[in-house]
Residue, then its C-alpha position, 0 to 999 in steps of 0.5 A: x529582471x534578475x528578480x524574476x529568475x530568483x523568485x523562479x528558483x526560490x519558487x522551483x526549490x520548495x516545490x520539489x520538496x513538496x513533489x517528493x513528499x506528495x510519494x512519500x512515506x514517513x518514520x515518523x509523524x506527519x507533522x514532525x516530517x514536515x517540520x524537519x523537512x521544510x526547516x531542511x528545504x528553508x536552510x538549503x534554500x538560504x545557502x543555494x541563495x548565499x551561493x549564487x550571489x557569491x560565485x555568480x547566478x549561473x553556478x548553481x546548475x553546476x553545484x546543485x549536485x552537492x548543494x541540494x541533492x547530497x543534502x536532500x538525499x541524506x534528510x529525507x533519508x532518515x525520515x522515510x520508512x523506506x531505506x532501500x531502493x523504494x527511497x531511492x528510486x522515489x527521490x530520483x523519480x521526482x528530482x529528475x521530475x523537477x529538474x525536466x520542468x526546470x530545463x522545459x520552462x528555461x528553454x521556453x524563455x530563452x525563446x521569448x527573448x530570455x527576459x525571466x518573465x516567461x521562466x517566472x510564469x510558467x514555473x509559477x503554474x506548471x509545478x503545481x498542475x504536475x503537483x495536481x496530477x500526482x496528487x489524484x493519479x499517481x499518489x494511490x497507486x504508488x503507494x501501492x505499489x511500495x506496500x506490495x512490492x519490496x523487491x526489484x526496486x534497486x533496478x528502477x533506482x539505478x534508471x532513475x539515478x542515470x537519468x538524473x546524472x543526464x540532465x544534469x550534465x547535458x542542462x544548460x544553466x540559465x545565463x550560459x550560452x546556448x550550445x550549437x544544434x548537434x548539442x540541443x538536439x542532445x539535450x531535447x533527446x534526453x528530455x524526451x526519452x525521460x519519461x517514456x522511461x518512466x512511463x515504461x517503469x510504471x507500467x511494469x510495476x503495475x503489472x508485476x502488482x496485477x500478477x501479484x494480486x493474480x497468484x494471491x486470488x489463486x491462493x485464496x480459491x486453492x485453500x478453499x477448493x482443498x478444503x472443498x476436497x477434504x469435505x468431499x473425501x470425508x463424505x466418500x468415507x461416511x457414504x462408505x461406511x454408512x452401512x456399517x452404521x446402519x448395522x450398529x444401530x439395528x443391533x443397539x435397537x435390537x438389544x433394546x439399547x434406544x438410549x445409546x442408539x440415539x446418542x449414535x446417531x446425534x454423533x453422526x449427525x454432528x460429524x455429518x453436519x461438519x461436511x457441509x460447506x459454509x456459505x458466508x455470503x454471496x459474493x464468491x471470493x470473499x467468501x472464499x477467503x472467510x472459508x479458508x480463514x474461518x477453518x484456519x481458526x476451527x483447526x487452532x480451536x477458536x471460537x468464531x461469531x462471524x455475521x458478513x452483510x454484503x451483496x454480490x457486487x461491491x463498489x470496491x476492487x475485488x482483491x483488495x477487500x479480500x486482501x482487507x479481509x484476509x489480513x485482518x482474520x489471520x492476524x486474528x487468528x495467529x494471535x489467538x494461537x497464542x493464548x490458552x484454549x479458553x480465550x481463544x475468540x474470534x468476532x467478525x463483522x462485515x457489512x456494506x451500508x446503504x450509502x456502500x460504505x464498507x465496514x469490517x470489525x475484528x476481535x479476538x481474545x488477548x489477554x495481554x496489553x497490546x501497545x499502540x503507535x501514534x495512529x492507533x495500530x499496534x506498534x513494532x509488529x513483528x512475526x506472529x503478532x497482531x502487526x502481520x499484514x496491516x502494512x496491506x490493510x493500512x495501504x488499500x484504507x489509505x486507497x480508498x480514503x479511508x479509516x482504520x484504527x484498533x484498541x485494546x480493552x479488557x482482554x479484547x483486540x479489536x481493529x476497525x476498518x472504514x472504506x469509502x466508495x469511490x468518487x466515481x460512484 
């Protein structure tokens, strides 16, 4: 029957890896992550193996600490994007995860009679149902979660890595005698307070992104309500001084002047025209954000062509395409600040299709080569450059299963974007 427990272990040990890189976001590549991170899981899994034929198959509970998590933790360490308390909360996260399924699926044999069978199966069926779950409920919005978030994670680090601590020292290694009632009751309490606490952590992240996008709305509805403001003051100060106006023109007619009374009134007209709010399109905060953003570029001088296609309603969560939106046109616009007044463009386009796939283009004048990272988008962003922003867009295209990518031709950046409607529509 030992066979069986060490296809459990072999099958347990792989399958954390996976558990990790199902949240994971990497350095690098996929391909090279994957490489370098199942060529790590293979040879830890080859030395845990040596392990416990050598010094005994109960040990490994007992070293697993510095056999295969001090490893693990310094591997995809160097592989992640992450290398704060975002890696580490994730990497307790999903090691406290397995080793929980671990001590379930041990207990469960030992009250079948300790045999191996049990432990086998329903570690064989167990990991990838939880794998199913966090790949359709848990992936998105963690993701999410770690693009919006940068701070406060450190503290969720540290519940992680005490829980971790817990179990490990309160398991019971397969072969090793079962403690007395006061130390299963210990056991089954930690087991049970684990992910009450997760679900605790989540829910606060998952408010702390709520009040997130809740100050970012106001953002938006404030530049638009100050530009509303300035439209409606400047509309106070003609209404004031068109009497003044009035009487300007009588005396260029009077003096026979129509010429310079009609290149009077053209300018005022113009100035007049500028007062009138621009409606975009019918939905309220978008419209809101091209509002803002559109007169962010007229303020540094930049020709803009905008044509936005879309109804009332989107099939989309509100903030994110307004954060898709926003991003995108500020980088635009930022880059544009850069160049001389005559390069100085802005295209937009927006549309929602038949099949209520949206599309958003943007391009702006960039004189200059912008170079590009494997996925396509402009690499090594830093302050004022195209890169502001896409670590945003990048996530809620990733949301909605979607496709994002830029170029750079002739004088012209250009990015991309692609979502497609939720499954449940």
């Amino acid at each position: 029957m030992a066979v069986f427990r060490d296809i459990s272990f072999l099958w347990s040990m792989l399958h954390i890896v996976a558990l990790f890189l199902l949240l994971f976001e990497p350095r690098y590549t996929w391909r090279s992550t994957l490489l370098y991170g199942f060529t790590g899981a293979v040879v830890m899994l080859v030395c845990n193996v040596m392990a416990m034929f050598w010094l005994g198959h109960g040990i490994i509970m007992g070293i697993a600490f510095f056999t295969c998590t001090i490893p693990t933790l310094i591997l995809f360490f160097v592989l992640s994007k992450y290398r704060d308390g975002r890696f580490f909360f994730l990497f307790c996260l999903t090691d406290t995860v397995c080793f929980w399924l671990l001590q379930i699926t041990n207990f469960l044999d030992r009250l079948t009679g300790d045999t191996y069978i049990v432990m086998l199966i329903s570690r064989l069926v167990v990991f990838p149902i939880v794998e199913f779950l966090f790949w359709k409920y848990l992936r998105r919005p963690f993701l999410e979660l770690q693009s919006k978030m940068g701070k406060g994670w450190w503290l969720f680090a540290a519940i992680g890595g005490t829980y971790y601590l817990l179990i490990m020292f309160t398991s019971v290694p397969v072969g090793a005698p079962m403690p007395d009632m006061v130390g299963v009751i210990r056991i089954l309490l930690v087991l049970l307070l684990m992910p009450l606490t997760y679900l605790t952590i989540f829910r606060s992240l998952w408010r702390q992104i709520q009040v997130y996008e809740s100050s970012q709305q106001l953002e938006l509805q404030r530049r638009d309500y100050n530009a509303i403001c300035q439209k409606v003051e400047l509309g106070r100060i003609y209404r004031h001084d068109m009497r003044h106006h009035l009487v300007a023109l009588e005396g260029m007619l009077r003096q026979g002047d129509s010429a310079g009374a009609e290149e009077y009134v053209q300018e005022l007209g113009g100035k007049l025209a500028a007062l009138t709010q621009t409606v975009w399109c019918p939905h309220a905060a978008i419209n809101a954000v091209l509002a803002g953003y559109i007169s962010q570029a007229e303020d540094a001088r930049c020709r803009t062509e905008v044509d936005v296609r879309i109804p009332a309603e989107l099939p989309y969560q509100e903030m994110d395409v307004c954060i898709l939106l926003a991003n995108t046109v500020e980088n635009a616009v930022n880059a544009c600040r850069d160049v001389g007044e005559g390069e100085r463009w802005i295209k937009l386009k927006l549309e929602l299709t038949e099949n209520k796939r949206l599309l958003l283009q943007v391009e702006n004048g960039c004189p200059t080569p912008v170079e590009l990272d494997s996925s396509g988008l402009p690499a090594a962003p830093s302050e004022g450059e195209h890169g502001i922003g896409l670590r945003s867009v990048r996530s809620i295209v990733e949301k909605y299963s979607g496709l994002l990518r830029s170029q750079w031709s002739d004088g012209c950046f250009c990015l991309q974007a692609t979502l497609f409607p939720p499954a449940s529509l």
